[in-house]
C-alpha positions as CSV (number, residue, x, y, z in Angstrom):
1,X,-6.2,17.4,-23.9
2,X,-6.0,17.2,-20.2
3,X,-2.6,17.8,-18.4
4,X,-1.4,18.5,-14.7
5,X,1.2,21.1,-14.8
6,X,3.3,21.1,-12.2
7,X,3.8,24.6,-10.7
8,X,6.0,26.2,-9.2
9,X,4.0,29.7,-7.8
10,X,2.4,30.3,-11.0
11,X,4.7,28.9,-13.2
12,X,4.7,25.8,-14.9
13,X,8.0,23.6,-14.6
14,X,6.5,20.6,-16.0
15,X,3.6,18.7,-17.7
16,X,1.9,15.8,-17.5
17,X,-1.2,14.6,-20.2
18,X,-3.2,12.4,-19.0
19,X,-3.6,10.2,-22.1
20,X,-4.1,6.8,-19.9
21,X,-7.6,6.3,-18.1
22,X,-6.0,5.7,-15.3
23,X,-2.7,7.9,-13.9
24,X,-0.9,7.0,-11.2
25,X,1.3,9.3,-8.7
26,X,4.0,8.3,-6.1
27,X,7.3,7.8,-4.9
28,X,7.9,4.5,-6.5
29,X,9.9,4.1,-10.0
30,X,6.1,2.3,-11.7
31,X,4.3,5.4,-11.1
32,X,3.3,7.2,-14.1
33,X,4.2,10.1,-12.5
34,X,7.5,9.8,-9.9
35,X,7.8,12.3,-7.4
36,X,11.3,12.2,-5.8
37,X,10.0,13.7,-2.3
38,X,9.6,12.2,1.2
39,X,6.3,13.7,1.7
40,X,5.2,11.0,-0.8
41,X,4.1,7.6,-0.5
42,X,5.2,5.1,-2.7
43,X,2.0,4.5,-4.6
44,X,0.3,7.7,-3.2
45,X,-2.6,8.8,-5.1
46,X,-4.7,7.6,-9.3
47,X,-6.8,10.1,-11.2
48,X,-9.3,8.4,-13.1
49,X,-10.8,9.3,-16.2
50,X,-14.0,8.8,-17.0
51,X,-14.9,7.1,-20.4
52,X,-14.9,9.2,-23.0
53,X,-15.9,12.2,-21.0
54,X,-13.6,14.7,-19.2
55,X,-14.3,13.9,-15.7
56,X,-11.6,13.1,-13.9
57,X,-11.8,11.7,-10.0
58,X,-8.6,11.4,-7.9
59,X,-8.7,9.0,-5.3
60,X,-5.9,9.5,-2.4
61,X,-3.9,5.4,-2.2
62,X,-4.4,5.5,2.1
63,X,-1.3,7.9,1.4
64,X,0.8,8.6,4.8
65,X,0.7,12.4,4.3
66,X,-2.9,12.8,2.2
67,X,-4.1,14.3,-0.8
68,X,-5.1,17.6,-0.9
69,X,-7.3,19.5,-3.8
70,X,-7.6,23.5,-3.2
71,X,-5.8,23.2,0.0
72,X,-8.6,20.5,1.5
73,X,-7.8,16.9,2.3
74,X,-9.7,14.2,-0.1
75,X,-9.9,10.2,0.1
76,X,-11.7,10.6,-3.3
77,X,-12.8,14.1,-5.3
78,X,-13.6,14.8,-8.5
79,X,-11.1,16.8,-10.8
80,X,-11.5,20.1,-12.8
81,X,-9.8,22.4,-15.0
82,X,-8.0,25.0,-12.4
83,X,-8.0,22.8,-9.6
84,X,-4.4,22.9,-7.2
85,X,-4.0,19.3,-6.3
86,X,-1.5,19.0,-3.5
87,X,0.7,15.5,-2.9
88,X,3.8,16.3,-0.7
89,X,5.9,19.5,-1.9
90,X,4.5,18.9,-5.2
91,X,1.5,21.4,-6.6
92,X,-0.2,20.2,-9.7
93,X,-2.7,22.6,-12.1
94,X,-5.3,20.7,-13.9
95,X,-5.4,22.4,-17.1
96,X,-8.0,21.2,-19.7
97,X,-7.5,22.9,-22.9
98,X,-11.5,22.7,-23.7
99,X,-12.1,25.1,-21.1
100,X,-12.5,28.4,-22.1
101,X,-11.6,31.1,-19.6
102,X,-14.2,34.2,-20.0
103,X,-12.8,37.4,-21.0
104,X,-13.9,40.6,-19.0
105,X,-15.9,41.7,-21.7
106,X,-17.7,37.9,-21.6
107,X,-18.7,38.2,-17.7
């Protein structure tokens, strides 16, 4: 499963799974995901999934403020497991549960 945990530091507050091929994010009450923050535009940014894969791309709505992944601004990017996607206050982890993280002795 794919999430975006919303962080707070490095603490998760909240999650989102992205079970829908398409995953919107704004302001607005029809968003899939509703961020109550100024910063944010009504219908501010979709993460697509790609189908039947795990690719995800996120494509910024012509958002006021922008989209940022990893602390660099995006109109459309591609998506993966540890990226910090940015939209207003908000900080989101993708966190893809396929992904295996190498231990020490691995690398």
């Amino acid at each position: 499963m794919i999430k975006l945990l919303l962080t707070i530091g490095d603490v998760a507050t909240n999650e989102f799974e992205l079970t829908k091929t398409q995953v919107t994010i704004g302001r607005s009450a029809d968003n899939d995901i509703v961020l109550d923050d100024p910063l944010v535009s009504g219908h501010h940014a979709l993460v697509v999934a790609g189908d039947g894969s795990r690719a995800l791309l996120l494509q910024d709505l012509n958002s006021t403020n922008g989209t940022r992944i990893n602390g660099n601004d995006i109109r459309n990017s591609p998506l993966k497991h540890g990226d910090a996607l940015q939209i207003g206050r908000s900080i989101f982890r993708v966190y893809d549960d396929e992904v295996r993280t190498p231990t020490v002795s691995q690398i």
